[in-house]
C-alpha positions as CSV (number, residue, x, y, z in Angstrom):
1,X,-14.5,16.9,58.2
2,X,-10.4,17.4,58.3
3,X,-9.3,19.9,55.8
4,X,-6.1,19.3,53.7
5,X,-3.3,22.0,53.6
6,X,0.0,22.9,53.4
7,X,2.3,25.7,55.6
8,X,3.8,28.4,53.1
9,X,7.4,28.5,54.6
10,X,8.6,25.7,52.5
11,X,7.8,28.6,49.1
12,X,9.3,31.6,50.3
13,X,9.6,33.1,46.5
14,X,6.0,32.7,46.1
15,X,3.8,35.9,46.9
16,X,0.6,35.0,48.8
17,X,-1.5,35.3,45.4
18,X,1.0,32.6,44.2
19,X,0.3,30.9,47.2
20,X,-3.2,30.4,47.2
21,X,-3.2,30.0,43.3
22,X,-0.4,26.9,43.8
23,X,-2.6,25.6,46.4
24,X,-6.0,25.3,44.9
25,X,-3.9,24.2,41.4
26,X,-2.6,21.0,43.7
27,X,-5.8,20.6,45.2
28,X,-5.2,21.7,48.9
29,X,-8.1,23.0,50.8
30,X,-6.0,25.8,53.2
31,X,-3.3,27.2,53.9
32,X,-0.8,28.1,57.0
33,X,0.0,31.5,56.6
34,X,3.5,32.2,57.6
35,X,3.5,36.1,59.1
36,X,7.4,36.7,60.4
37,X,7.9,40.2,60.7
38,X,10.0,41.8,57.4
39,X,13.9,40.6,58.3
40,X,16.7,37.9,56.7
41,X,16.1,34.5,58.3
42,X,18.4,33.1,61.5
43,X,17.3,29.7,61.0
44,X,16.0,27.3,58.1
45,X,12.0,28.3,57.4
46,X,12.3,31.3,59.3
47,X,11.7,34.8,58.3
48,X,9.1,34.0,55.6
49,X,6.4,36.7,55.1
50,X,3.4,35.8,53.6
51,X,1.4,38.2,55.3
52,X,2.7,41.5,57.1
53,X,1.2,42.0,60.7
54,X,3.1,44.8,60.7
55,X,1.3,46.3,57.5
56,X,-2.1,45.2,57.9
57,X,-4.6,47.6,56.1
58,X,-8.1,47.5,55.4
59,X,-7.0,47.1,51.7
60,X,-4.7,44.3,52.5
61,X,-7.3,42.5,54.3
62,X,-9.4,42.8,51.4
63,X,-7.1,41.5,49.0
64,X,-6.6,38.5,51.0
65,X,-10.4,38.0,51.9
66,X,-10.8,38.3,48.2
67,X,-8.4,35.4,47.2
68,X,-9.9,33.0,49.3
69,X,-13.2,33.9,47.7
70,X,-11.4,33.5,44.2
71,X,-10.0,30.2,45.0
72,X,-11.6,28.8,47.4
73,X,-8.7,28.0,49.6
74,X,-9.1,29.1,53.3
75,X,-6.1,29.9,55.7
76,X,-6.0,27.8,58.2
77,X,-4.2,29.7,60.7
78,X,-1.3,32.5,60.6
79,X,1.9,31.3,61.8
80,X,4.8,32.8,63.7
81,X,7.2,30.6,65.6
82,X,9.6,32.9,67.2
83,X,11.4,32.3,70.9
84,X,9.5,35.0,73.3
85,X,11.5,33.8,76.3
86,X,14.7,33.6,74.6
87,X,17.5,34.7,77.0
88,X,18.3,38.0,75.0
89,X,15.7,39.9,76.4
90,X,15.5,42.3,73.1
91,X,14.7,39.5,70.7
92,X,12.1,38.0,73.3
93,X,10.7,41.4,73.6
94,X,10.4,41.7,69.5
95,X,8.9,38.1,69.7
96,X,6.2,39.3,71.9
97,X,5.3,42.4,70.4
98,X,4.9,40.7,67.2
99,X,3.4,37.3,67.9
100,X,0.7,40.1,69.7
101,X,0.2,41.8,65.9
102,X,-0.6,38.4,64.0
103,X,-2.9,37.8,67.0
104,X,-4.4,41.4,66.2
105,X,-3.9,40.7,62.7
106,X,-6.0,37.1,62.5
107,X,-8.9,38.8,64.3
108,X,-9.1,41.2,61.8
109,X,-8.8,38.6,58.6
110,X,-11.5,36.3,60.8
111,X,-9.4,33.8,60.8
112,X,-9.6,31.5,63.6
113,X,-6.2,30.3,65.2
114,X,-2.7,31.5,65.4
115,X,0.3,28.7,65.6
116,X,3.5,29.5,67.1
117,X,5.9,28.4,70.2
118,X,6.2,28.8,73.7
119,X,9.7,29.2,74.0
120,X,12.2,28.7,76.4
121,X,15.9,30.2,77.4
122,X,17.6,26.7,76.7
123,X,20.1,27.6,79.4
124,X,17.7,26.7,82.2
125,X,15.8,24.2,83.3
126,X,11.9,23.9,82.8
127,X,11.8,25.1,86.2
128,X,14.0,28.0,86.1
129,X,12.1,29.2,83.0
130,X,8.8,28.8,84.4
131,X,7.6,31.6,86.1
132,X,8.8,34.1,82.9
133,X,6.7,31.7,81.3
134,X,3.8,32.9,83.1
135,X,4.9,36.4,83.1
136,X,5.7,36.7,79.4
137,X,1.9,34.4,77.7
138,X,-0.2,34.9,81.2
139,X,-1.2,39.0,78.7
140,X,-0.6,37.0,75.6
141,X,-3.0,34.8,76.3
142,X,-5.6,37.5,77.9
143,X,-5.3,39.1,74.4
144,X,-6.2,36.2,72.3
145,X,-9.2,35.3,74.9
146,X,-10.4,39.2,74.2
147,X,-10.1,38.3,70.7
148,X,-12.1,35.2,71.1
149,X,-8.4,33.2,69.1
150,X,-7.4,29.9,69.2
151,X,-3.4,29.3,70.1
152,X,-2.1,26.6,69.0
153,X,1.5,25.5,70.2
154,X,3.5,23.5,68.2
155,X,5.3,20.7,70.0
156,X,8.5,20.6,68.8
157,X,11.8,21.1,71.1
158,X,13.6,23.4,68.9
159,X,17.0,21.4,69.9
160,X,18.8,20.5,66.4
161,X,22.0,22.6,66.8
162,X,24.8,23.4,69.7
163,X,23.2,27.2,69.5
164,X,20.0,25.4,71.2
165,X,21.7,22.9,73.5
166,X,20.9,22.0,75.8
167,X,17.4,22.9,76.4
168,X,16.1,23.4,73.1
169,X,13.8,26.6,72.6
170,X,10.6,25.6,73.0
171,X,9.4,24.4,76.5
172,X,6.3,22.4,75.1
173,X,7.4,19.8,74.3
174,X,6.0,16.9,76.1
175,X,2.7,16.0,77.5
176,X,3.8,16.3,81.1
177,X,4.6,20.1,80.4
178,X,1.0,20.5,78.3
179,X,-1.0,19.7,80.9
180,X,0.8,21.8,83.1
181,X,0.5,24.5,80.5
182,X,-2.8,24.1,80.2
183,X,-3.5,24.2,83.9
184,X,-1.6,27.2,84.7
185,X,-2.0,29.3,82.7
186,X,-5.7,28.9,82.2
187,X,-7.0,30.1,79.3
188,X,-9.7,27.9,77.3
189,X,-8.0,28.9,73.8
190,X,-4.5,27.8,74.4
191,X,-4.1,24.3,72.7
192,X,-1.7,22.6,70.6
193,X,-0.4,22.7,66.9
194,X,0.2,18.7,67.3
195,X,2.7,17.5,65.0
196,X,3.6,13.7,65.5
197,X,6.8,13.6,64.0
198,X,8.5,15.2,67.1
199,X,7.3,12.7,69.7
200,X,8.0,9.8,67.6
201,X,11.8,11.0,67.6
202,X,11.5,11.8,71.6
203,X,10.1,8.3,71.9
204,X,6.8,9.2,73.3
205,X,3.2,7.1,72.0
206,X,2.1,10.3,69.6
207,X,-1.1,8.3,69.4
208,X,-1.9,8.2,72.9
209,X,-0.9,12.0,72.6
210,X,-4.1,12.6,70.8
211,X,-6.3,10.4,72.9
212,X,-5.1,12.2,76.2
213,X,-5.3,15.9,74.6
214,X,-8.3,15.8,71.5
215,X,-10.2,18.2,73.5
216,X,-7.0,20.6,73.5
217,X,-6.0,20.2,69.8
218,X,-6.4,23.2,67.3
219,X,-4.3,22.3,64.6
220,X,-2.0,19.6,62.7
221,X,1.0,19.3,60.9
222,X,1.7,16.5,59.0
223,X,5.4,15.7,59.0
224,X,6.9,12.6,59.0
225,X,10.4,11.1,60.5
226,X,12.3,8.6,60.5
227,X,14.5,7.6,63.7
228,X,18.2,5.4,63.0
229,X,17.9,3.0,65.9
230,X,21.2,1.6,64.8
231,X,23.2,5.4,65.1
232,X,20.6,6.0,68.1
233,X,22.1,3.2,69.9
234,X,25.9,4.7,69.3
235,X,24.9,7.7,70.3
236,X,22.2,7.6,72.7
237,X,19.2,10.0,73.5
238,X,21.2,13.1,75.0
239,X,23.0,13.2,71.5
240,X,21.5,16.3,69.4
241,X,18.5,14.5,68.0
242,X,20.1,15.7,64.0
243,X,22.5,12.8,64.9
244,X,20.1,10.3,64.7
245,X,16.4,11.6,63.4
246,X,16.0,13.3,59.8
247,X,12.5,14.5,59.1
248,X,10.7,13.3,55.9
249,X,7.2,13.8,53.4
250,X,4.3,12.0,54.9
251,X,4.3,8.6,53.5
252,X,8.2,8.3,53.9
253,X,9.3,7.9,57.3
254,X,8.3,6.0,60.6
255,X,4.6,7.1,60.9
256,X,1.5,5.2,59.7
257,X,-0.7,7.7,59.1
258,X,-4.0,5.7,58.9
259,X,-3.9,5.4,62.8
260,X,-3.2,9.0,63.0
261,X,-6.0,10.2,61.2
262,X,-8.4,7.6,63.2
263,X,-6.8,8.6,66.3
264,X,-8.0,12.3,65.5
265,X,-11.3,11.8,63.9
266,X,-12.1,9.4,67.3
267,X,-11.4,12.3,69.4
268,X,-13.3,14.8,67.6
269,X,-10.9,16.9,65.4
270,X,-12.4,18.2,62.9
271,X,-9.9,21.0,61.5
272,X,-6.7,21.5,59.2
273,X,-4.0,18.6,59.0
274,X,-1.5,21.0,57.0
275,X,1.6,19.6,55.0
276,X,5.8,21.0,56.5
277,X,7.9,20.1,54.5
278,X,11.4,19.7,55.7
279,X,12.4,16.7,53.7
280,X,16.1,17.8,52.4
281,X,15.6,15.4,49.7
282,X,13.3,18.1,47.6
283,X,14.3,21.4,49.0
284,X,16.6,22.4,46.2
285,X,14.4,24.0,43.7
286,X,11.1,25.4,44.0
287,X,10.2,23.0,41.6
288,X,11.3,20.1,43.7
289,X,9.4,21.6,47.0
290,X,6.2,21.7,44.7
291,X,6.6,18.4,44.2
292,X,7.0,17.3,47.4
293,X,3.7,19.4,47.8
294,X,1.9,17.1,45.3
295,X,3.1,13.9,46.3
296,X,2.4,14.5,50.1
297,X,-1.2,15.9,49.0
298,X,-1.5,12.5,46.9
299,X,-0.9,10.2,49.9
300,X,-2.6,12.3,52.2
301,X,-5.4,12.4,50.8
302,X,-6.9,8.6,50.7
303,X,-6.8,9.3,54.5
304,X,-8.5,13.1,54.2
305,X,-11.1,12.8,51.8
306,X,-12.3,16.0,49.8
């Protein structure tokens, strides 16, 4: 059945011992793994290491094999959403180098997906990014079929400030551009890290999202939004979506969550729905982001049983 879980960057203080322990302690059955390289965060849940690609030692692997053992929380995937086609080429390059070490990295720790983004240069069009596109996850993708790894791409546009306008940083964001993802690029484990929340605000049918891509969905975020149709229609839909979308706990936004679960269960999904928390209501403590850990686990779960 669907697993229950929660991704790490929302407890950065917490070492991945922590982690885990806070995690079985709630009653979560995995865990998204964040694994940015060692560095100060550029954006909001950025730059959170959980687990170091860059240091990963057969004593390291151990020690993580051996607190899934102890707790009986498994990681759901390893997660790294950098920009690999952003328009500096030395931070795509970076991006790319690493993403390829949490691919290495996850193979090593048997663990069965890595979630992360596409990218984009937000100055150009779709079509003027396209063929770097290729260039850049046409070898990123041959290593993760080598490594027999699942990719999942998360959905969201990455356009919330005027650094990211007017593009966004993430090409996949629609299902017009999956399917041409998909089809071009060719490889049988690139999928999606579906997250509902970001179609709702782009007003696409999230549930017909899963109908038309189940075969091609890895892994799920459970994040919930809510749109202001009232500033939306003052400001329209080529406003930055922060003007009129704020993003919420499960339970406490736009999304009935019943249908999605149904919606994923008809199609076959069988893997982690994990828990992002970017409600600003309970980010100011880590005691308030636990609770918001524990109260999205307690609605989730008469959805997700355990």
């Amino acid at each position: 059945m669907l697993s229950l879980g929660f991704m790490t960057a929302i407890v950065p203080e917490l070492n991945l011992a922590e982690v885990f322990e806070l995690a079985a302690e709630i009653g979560f059955d995995c865990i998204e793994v964040m694994c940015w390289p060692p560095m100060a965060a550029d954006r909001r849940y950025a730059g959170v290491t959980h687990f170091d690609a860059t240091q990963c030692s057969v004593e390291t692997v151990l020690n993580t094999k051996g607190l899934i053992q102890r707790t009986g929380v498994s990681i759901s995937g390893l997660g790294y959403y950098p920009n690999c086609l952003d328009n500096d080429p030395e931070i795509a390059l970076a991006a790319v180098v690493h993403l390829r070490r949490v691919m290495e990295a996850a193979a090593t720790l048997e663990v069965e997906r890595v979630n992360t983004f596409i990218g984009r240069d937000h100055t150009l069009s779709v079509e003027d990014n396209w063929q770097r596109m290729l260039d850049t996850w046409g070898p990123l993708m041959e290593l993760a079929d080598s490594l027999k790894l699942k990719v999942g791409i998360e959905n969201c546009p990455m356009l919330f400030s005027k650094d990211e306008w007017p593009g966004g940083k993430n090409l996949a964001h629609s299902p017009a551009i999956w399917r041409r993802l998909f089809a071009e690029l060719g490889s049988p484990n690139l999928g999606l890290n579906y997250d509902p929340s970001h179609l709702v605000w782009q007003q696409i049918d999230h549930l017909a999202a899963i109908r038309d891509f189940g075969e091609r969905i890895w892994h799920v975020h459970a994040k919930d939004v809510t749109v202001d149709r009232a500033r939306l229609n003052q400001v329209g839909g080529l406003a930055l979506p922060p003007e009129y979308h704020t993003p919420r706990l499960p339970g406490l936004g736009d999304i009935a969550w019943g249908p999605v679960i149904s919606a994923l269960l008809d199609v076959g999904y069988r893997g982690p729905v994990c828990v992002e928390v970017e409600d600003r209501h309970y980010e100011g403590s880590l005691e308030n982001r636990c609770r918001a850990l524990r109260q999205s686990h307690d609605f989730l779960r008469q959805f997700i049983g355990s």
